[in-house]
LOKEGU-901561 format. One record per atom (N, C-alpha, C): x, y, z; residue number from 1; atom name; residue in three letters. Coordinates in Angstrom, 1 decimal, m for minus. Example, Ala and Ser with C-alpha at 12.3 -4.5 7.8 and 13.67 -1.06 7.14 Angstrom:
# residues 2
[[13.2,m5.7,7.8],1,'N','ALA']
[[12.3,m4.5,7.8],1,'CA','ALA']
[[13.2,m3.3,7.8],1,'C','ALA']
[[12.8,m2.2,7.1],2,'N','SER']
[[13.7,m1.1,7.1],2,'CA','SER']
[[12.9,0.0,7.9],2,'C','SER']
# end
This chain:
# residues 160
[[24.2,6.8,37.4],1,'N','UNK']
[[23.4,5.9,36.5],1,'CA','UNK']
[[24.4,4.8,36.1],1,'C','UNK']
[[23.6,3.6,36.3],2,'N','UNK']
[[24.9,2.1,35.7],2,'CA','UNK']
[[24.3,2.3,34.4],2,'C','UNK']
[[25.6,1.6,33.9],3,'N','UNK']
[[25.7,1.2,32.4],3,'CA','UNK']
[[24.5,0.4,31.8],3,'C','UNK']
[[24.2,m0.2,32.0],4,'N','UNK']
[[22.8,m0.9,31.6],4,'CA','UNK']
[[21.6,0.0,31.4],4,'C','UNK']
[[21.7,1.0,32.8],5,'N','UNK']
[[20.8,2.0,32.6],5,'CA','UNK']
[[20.9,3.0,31.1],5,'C','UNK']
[[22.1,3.2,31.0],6,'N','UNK']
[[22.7,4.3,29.7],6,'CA','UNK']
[[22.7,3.4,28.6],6,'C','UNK']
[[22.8,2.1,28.4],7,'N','UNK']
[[23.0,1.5,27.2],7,'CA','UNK']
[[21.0,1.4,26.9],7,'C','UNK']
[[20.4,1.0,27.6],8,'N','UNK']
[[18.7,1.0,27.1],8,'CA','UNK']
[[18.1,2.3,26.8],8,'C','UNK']
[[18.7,3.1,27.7],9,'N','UNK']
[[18.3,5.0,27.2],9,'CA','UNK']
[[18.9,5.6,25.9],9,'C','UNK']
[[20.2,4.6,25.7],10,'N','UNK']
[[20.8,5.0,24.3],10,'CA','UNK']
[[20.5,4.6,22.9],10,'C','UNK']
[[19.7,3.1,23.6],11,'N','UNK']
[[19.4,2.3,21.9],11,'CA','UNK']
[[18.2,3.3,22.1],11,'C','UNK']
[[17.0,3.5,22.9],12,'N','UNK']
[[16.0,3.6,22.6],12,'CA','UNK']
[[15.9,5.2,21.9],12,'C','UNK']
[[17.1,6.0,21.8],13,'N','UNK']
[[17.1,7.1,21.2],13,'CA','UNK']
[[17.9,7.0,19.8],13,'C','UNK']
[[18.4,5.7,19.5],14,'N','UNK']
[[19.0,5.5,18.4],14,'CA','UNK']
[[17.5,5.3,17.4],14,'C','UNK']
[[16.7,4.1,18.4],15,'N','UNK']
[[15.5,3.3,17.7],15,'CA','UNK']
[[14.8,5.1,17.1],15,'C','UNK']
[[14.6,5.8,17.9],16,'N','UNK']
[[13.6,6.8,18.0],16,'CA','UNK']
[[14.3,7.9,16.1],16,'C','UNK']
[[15.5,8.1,16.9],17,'N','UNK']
[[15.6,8.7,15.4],17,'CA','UNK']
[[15.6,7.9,14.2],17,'C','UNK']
[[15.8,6.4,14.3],18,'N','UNK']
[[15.7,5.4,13.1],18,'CA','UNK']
[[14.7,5.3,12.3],18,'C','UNK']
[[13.4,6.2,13.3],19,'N','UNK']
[[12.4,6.3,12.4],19,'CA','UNK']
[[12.7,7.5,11.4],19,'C','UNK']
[[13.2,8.2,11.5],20,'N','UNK']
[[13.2,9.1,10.5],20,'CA','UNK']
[[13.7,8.5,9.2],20,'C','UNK']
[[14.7,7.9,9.4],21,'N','UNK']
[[15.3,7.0,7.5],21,'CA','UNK']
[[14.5,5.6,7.6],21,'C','UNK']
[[13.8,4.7,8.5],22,'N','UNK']
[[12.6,3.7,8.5],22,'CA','UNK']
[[11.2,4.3,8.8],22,'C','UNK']
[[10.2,4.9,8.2],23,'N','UNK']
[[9.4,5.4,8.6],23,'CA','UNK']
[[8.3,4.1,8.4],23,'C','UNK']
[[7.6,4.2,9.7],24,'N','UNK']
[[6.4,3.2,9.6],24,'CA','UNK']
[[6.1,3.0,11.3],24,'C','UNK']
[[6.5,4.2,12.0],25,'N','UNK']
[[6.2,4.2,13.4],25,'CA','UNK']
[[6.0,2.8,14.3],25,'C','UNK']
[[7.1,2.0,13.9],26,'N','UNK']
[[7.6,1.0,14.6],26,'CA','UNK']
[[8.7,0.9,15.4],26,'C','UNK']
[[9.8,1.5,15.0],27,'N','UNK']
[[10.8,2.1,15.7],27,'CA','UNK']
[[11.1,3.1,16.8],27,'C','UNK']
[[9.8,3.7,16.4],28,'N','UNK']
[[9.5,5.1,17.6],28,'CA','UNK']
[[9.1,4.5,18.8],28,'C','UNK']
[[8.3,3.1,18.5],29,'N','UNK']
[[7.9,2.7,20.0],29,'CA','UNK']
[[8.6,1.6,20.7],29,'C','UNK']
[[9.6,1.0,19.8],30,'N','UNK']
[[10.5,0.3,20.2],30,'CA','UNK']
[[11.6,0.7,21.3],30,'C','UNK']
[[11.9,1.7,20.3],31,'N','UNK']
[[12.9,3.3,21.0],31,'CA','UNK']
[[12.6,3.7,22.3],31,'C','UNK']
[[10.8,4.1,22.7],32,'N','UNK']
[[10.3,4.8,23.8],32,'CA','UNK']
[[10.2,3.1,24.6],32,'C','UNK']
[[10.0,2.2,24.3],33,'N','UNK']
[[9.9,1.0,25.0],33,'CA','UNK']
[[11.0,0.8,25.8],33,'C','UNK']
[[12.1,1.1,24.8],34,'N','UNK']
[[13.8,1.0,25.7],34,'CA','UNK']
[[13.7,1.9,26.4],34,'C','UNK']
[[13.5,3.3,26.3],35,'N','UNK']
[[13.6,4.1,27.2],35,'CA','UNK']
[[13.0,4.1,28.6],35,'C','UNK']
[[12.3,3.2,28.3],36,'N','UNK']
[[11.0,3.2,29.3],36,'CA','UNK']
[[11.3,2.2,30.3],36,'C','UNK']
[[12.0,0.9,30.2],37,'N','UNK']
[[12.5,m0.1,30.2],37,'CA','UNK']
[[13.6,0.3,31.1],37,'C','UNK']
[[14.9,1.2,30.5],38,'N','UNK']
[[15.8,1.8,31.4],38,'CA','UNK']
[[15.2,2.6,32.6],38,'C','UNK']
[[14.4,3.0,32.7],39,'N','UNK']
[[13.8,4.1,33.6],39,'CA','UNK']
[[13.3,2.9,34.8],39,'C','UNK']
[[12.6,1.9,34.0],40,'N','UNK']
[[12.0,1.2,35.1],40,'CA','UNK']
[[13.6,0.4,35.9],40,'C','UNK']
[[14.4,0.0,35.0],41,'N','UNK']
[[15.9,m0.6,35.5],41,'CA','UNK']
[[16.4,0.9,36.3],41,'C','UNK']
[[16.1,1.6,36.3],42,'N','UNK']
[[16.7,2.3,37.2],42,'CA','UNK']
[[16.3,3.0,38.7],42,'C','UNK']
[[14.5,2.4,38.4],43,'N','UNK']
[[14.3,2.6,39.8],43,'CA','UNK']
[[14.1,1.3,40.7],43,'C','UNK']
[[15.1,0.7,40.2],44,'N','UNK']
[[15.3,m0.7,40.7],44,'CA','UNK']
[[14.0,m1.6,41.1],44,'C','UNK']
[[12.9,m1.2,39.7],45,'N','UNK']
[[12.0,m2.4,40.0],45,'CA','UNK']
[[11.7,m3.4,39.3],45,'C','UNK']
[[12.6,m4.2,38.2],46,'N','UNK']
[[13.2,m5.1,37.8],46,'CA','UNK']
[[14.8,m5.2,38.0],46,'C','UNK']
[[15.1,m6.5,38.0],47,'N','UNK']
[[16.7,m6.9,37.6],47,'CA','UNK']
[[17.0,m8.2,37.2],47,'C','UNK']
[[17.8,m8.5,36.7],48,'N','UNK']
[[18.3,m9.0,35.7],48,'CA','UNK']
[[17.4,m9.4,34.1],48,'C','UNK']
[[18.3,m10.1,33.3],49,'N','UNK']
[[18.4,m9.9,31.3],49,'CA','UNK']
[[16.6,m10.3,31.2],49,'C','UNK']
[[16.1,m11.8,32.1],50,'N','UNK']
[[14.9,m11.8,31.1],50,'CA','UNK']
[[14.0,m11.3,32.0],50,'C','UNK']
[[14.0,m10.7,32.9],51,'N','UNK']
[[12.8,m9.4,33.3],51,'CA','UNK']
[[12.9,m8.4,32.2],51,'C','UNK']
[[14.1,m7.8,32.4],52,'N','UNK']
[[14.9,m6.6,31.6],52,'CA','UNK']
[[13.9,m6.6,30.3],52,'C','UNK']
[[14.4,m8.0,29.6],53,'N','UNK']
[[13.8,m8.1,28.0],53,'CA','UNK']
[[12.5,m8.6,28.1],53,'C','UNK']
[[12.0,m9.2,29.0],54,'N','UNK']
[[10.1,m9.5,28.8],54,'CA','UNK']
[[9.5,m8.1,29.3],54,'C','UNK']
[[10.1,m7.3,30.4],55,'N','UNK']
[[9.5,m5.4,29.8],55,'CA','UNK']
[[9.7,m5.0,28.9],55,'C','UNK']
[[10.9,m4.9,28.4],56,'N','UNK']
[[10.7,m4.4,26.8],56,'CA','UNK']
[[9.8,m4.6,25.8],56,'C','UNK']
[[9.9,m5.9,25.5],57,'N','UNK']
[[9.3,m6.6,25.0],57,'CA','UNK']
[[7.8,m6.3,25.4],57,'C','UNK']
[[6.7,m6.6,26.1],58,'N','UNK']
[[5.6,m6.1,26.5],58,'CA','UNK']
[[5.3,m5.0,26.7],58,'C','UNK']
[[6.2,m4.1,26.6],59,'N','UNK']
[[6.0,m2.2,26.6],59,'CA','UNK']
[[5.9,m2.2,25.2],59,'C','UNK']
[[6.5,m3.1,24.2],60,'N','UNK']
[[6.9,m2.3,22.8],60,'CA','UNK']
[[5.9,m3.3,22.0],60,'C','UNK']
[[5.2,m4.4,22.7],61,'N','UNK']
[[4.1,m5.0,22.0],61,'CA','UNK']
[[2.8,m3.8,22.5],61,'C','UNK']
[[2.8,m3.5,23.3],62,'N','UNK']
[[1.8,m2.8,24.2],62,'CA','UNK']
[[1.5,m1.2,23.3],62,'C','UNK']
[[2.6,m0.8,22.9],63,'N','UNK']
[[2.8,0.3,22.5],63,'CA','UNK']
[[2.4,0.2,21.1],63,'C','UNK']
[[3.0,m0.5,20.3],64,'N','UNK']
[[2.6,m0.6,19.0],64,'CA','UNK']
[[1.4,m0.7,19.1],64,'C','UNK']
[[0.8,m1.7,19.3],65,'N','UNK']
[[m0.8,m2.4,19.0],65,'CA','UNK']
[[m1.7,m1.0,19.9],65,'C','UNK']
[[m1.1,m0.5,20.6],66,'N','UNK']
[[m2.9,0.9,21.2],66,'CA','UNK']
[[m2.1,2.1,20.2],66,'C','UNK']
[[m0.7,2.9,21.1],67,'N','UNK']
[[m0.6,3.6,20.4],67,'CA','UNK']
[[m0.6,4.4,19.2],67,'C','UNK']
[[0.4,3.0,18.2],68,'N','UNK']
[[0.6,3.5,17.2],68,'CA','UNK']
[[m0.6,3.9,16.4],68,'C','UNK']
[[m1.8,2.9,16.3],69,'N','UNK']
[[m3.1,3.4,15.9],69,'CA','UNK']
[[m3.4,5.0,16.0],69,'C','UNK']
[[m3.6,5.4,16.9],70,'N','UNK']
[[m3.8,6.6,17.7],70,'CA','UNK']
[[m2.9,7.9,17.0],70,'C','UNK']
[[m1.9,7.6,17.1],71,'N','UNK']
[[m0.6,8.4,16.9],71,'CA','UNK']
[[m1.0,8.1,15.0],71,'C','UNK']
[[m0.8,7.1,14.1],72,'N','UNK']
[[m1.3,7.2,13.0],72,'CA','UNK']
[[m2.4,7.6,12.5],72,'C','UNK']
[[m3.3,8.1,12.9],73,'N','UNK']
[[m4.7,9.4,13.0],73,'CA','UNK']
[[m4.7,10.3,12.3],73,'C','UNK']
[[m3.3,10.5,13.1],74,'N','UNK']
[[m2.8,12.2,13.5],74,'CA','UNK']
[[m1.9,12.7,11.9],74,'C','UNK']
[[m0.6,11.5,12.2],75,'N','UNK']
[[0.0,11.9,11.0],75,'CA','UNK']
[[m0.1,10.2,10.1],75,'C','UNK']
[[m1.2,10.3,9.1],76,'N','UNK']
[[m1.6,9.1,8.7],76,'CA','UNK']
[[0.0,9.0,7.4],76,'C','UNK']
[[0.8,8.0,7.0],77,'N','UNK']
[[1.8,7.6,6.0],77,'CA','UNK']
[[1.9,8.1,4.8],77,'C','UNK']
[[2.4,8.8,4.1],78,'N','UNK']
[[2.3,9.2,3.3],78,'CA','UNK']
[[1.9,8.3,2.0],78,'C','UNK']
[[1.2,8.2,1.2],79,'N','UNK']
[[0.8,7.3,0.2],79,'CA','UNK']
[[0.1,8.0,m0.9],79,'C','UNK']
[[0.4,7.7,m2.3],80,'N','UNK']
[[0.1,8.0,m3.5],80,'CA','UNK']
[[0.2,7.1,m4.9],80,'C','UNK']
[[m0.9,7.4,m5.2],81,'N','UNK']
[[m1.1,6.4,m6.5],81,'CA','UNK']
[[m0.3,6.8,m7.7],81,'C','UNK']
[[0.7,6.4,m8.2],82,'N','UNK']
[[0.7,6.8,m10.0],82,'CA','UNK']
[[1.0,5.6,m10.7],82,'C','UNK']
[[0.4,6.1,m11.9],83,'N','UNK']
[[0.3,5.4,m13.2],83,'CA','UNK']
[[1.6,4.5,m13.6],83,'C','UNK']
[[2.0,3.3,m13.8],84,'N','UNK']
[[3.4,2.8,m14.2],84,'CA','UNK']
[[3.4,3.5,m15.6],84,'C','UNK']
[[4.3,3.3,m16.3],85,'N','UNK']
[[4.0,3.3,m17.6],85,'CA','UNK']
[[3.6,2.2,m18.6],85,'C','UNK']
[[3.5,1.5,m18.1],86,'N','UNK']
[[2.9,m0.1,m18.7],86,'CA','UNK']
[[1.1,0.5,m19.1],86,'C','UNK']
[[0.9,1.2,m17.5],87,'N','UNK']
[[m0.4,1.6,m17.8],87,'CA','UNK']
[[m0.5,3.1,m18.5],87,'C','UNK']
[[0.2,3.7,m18.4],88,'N','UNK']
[[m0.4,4.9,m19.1],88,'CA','UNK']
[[m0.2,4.9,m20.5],88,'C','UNK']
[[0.9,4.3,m20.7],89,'N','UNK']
[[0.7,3.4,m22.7],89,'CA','UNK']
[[m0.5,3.1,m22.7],89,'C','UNK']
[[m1.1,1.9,m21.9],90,'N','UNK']
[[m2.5,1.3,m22.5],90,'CA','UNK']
[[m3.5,2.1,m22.5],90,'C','UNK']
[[m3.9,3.2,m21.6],91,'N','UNK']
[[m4.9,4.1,m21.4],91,'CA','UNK']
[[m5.2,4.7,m23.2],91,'C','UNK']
[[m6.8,4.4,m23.6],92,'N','UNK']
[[m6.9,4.9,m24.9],92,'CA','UNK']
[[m6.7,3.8,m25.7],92,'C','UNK']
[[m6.1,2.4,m25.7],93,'N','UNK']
[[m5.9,1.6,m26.4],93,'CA','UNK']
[[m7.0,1.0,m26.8],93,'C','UNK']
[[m7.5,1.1,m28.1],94,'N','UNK']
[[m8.6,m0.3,m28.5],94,'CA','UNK']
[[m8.7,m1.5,m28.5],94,'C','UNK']
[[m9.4,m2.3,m27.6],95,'N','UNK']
[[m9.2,m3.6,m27.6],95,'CA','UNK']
[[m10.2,m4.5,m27.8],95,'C','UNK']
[[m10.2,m6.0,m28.3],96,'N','UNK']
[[m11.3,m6.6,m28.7],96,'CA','UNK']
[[m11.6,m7.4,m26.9],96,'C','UNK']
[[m13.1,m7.3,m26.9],97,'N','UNK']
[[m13.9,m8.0,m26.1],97,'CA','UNK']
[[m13.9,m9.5,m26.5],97,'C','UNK']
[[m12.7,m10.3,m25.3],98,'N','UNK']
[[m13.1,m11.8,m25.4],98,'CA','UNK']
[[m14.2,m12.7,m24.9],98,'C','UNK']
[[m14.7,m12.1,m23.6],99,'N','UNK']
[[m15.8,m11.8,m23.0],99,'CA','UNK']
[[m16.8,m11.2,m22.4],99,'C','UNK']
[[m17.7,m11.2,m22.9],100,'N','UNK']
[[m18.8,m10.1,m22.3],100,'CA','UNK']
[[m18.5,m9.3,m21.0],100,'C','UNK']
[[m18.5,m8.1,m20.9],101,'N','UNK']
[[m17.8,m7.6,m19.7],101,'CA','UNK']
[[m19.2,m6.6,m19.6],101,'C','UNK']
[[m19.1,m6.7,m18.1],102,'N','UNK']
[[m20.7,m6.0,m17.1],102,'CA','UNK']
[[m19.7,m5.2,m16.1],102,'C','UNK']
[[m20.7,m3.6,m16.2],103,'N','UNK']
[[m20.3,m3.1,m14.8],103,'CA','UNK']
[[m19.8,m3.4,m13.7],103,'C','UNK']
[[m20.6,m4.3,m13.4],104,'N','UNK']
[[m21.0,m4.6,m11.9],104,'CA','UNK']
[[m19.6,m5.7,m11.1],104,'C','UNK']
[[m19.3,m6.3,m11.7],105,'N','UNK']
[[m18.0,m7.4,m11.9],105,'CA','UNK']
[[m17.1,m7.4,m12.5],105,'C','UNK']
[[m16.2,m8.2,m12.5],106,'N','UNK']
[[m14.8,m8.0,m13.4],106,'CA','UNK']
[[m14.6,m9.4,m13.9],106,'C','UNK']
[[m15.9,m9.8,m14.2],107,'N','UNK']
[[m15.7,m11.7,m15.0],107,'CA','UNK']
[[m15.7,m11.4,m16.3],107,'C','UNK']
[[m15.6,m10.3,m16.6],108,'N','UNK']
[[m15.3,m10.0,m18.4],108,'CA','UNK']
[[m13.9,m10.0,m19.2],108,'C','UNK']
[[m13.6,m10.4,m19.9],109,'N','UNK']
[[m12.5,m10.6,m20.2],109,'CA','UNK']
[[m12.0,m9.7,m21.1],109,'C','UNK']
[[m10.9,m9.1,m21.7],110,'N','UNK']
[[m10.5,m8.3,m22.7],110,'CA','UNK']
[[m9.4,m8.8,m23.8],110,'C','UNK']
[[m8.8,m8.8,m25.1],111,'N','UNK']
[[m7.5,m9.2,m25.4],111,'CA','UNK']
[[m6.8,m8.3,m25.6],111,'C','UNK']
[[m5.4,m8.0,m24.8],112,'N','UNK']
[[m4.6,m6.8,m24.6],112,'CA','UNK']
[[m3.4,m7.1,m24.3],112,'C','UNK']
[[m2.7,m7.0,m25.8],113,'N','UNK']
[[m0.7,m7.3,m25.5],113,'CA','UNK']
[[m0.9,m8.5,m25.9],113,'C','UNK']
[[m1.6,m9.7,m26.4],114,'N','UNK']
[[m1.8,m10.8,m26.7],114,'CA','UNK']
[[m2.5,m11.4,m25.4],114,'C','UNK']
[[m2.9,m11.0,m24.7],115,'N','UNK']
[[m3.1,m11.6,m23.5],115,'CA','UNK']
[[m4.6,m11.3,m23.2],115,'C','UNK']
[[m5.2,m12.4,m22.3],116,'N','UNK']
[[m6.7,m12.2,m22.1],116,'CA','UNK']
[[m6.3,m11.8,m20.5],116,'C','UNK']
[[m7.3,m10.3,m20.4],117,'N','UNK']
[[m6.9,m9.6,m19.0],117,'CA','UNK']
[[m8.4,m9.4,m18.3],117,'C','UNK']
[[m8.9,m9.6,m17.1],118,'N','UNK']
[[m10.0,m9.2,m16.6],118,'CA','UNK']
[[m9.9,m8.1,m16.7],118,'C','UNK']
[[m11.5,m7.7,m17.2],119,'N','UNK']
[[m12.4,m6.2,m17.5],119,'CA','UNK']
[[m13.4,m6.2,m16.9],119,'C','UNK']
[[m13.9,m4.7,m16.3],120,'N','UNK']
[[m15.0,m4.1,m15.9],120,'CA','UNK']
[[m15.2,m3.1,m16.8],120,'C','UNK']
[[m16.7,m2.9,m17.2],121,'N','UNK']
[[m16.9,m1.7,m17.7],121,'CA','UNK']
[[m17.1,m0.3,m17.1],121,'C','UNK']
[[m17.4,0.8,m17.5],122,'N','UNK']
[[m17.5,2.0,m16.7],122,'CA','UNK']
[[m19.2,1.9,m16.3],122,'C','UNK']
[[m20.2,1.5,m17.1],123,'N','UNK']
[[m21.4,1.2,m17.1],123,'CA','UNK']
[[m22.2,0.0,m18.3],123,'C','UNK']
[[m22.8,m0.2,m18.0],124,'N','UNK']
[[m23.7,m0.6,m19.3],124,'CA','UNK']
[[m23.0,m2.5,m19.0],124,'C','UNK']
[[m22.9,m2.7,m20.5],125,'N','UNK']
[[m22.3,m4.2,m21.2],125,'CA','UNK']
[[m21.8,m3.9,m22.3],125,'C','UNK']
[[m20.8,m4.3,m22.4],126,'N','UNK']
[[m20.1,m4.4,m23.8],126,'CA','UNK']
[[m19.8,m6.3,m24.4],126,'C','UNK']
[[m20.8,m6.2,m25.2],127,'N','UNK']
[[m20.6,m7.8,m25.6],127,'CA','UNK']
[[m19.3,m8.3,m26.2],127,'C','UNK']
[[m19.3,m9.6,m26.2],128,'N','UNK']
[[m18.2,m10.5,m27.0],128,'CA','UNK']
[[m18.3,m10.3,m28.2],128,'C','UNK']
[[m17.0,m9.9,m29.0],129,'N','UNK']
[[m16.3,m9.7,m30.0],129,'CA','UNK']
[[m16.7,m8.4,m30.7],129,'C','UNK']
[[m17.1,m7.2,m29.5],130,'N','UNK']
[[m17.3,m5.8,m30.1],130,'CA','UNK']
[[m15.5,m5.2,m29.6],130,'C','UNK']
[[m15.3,m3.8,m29.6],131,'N','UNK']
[[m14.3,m3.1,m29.2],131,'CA','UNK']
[[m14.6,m2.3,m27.5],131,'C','UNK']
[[m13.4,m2.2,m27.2],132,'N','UNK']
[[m13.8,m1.0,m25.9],132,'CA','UNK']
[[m12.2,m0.7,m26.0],132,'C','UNK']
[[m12.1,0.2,m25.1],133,'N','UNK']
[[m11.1,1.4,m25.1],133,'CA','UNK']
[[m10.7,1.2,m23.4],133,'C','UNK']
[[m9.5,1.3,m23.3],134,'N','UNK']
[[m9.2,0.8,m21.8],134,'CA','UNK']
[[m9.3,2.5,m21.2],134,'C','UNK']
[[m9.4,2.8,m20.0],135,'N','UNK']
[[m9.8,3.9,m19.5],135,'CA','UNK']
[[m9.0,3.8,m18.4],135,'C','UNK']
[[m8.3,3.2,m17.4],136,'N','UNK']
[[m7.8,3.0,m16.9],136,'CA','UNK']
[[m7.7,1.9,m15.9],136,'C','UNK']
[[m6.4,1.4,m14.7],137,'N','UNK']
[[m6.7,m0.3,m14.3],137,'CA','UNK']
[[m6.9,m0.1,m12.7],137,'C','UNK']
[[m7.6,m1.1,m12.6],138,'N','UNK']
[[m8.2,m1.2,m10.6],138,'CA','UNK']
[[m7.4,m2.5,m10.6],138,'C','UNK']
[[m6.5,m2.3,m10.0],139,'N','UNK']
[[m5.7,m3.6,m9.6],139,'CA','UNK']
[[m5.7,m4.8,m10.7],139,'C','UNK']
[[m5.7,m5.6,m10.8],140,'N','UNK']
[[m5.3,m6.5,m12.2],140,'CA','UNK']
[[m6.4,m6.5,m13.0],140,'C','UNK']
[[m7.4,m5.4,m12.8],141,'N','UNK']
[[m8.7,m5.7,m13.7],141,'CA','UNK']
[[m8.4,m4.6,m14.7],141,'C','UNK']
[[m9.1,m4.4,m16.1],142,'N','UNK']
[[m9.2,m3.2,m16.7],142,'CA','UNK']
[[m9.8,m2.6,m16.4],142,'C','UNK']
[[m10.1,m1.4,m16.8],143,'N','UNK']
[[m11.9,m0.7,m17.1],143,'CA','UNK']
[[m11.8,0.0,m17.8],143,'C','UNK']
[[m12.9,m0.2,m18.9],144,'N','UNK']
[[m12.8,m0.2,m20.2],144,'CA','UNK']
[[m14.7,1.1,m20.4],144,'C','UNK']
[[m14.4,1.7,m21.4],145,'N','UNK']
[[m15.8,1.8,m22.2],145,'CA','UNK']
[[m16.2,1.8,m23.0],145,'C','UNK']
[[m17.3,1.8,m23.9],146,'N','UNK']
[[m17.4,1.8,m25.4],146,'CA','UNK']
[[m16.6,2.6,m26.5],146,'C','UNK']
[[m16.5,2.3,m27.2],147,'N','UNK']
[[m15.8,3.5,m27.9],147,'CA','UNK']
[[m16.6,4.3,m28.3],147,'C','UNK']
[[m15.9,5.9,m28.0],148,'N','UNK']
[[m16.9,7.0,m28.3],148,'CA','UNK']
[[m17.1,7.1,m30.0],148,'C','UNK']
[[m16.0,6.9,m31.1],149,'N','UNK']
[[m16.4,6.9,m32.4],149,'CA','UNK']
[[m16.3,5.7,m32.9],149,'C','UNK']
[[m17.2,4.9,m34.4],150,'N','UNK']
[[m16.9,4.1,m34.8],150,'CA','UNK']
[[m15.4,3.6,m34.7],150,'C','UNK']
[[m15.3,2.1,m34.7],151,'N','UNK']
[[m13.6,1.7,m35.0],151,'CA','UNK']
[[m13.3,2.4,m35.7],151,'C','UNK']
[[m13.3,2.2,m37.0],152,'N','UNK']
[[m12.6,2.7,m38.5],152,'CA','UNK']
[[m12.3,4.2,m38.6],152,'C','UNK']
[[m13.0,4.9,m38.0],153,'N','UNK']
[[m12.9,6.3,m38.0],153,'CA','UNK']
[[m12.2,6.5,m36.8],153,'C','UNK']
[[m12.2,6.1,m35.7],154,'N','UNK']
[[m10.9,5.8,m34.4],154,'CA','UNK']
[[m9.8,5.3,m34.9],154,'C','UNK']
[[m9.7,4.5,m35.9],155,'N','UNK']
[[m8.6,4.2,m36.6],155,'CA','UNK']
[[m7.7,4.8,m37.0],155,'C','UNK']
[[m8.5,5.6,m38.2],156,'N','UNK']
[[m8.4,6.5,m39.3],156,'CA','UNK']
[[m7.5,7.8,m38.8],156,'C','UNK']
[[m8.3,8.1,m37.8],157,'N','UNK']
[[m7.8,9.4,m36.6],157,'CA','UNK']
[[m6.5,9.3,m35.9],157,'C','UNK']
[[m6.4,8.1,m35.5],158,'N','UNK']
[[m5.1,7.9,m35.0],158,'CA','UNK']
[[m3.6,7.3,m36.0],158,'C','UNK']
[[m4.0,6.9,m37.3],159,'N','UNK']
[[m3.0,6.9,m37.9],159,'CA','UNK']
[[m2.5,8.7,m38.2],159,'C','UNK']
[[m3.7,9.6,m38.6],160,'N','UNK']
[[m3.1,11.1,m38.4],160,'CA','UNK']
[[m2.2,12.0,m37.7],160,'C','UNK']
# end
């Protein structure tokens, strides 16, 4: 086996374990692309640098775009939502309605931290210049619902 052969069988197993500490199954096919690449350089049906690299290159465009789909199915990325703490402070906070905020949309406005923040409600309307209670956030919007006790007694309760 020539050196060229052993250096494309070598990255492509460097690429292959590189997914393990870069995970996003781009590496794995880059890796099998080299490998695949050498195999083909070795049954002498390319030669020289830009065959060499336009197979690569089109094995590991080739590969990404069908495979990886396929292969991510199977073992889909690990992913999980949590709370920053910016948001789990505001969760339960009383806040005044700057503008009328509707279920249905997030053109409602809230004032929260000094700041006017888009709101959705959980159902209903909550008009301008009543209170709502943040409940938790869908990407830069709130979502808010009425308050379950008068202010003043929500107040009252939480100074306790």
């Amino acid at each position: 086996m020539n050196f060229e052969v052993s250096l494309w069988v070598g990255c492509g197993f460097v690429l292959i374990i590189l997914e393990f500490f870069l995970p996003g199954l781009v590496s794995v096919f880059l890796g099998i692309a080299a490998i695949l690449t050498g195999i083909i350089i070795y049954l002498q049906w390319i030669s020289g640098i830009v065959q060499t690299l336009g197979a690569w290159m089109a094995l590991s465009v080739f590969l990404i775009l069908t495979v990886r789909q396929v292969v991510a199915k199977f073992w889909p990325p690990d992913s999980e939502y949590k709370y920053t703490e910016e948001d789990a402070d505001a969760v339960g906070q009383i806040v005044e309605v700057s503008k009328t905020i509707h279920s249905s949309h997030s053109e409602g406005r809230i004032r929260f931290q000094g700041t006017n923040w888009p709101a959705r409600c959980i159902e209903g309307t909550i008009k301008k210049g009543s209170h709502a209670v943040i409940k938790y956030r869908d990407n830069i919007s709130w979502v808010v619902d009425k308050p379950e006790l008068p202010l003043q007694r929500h107040k009252k309760e939480k100074e306790n």
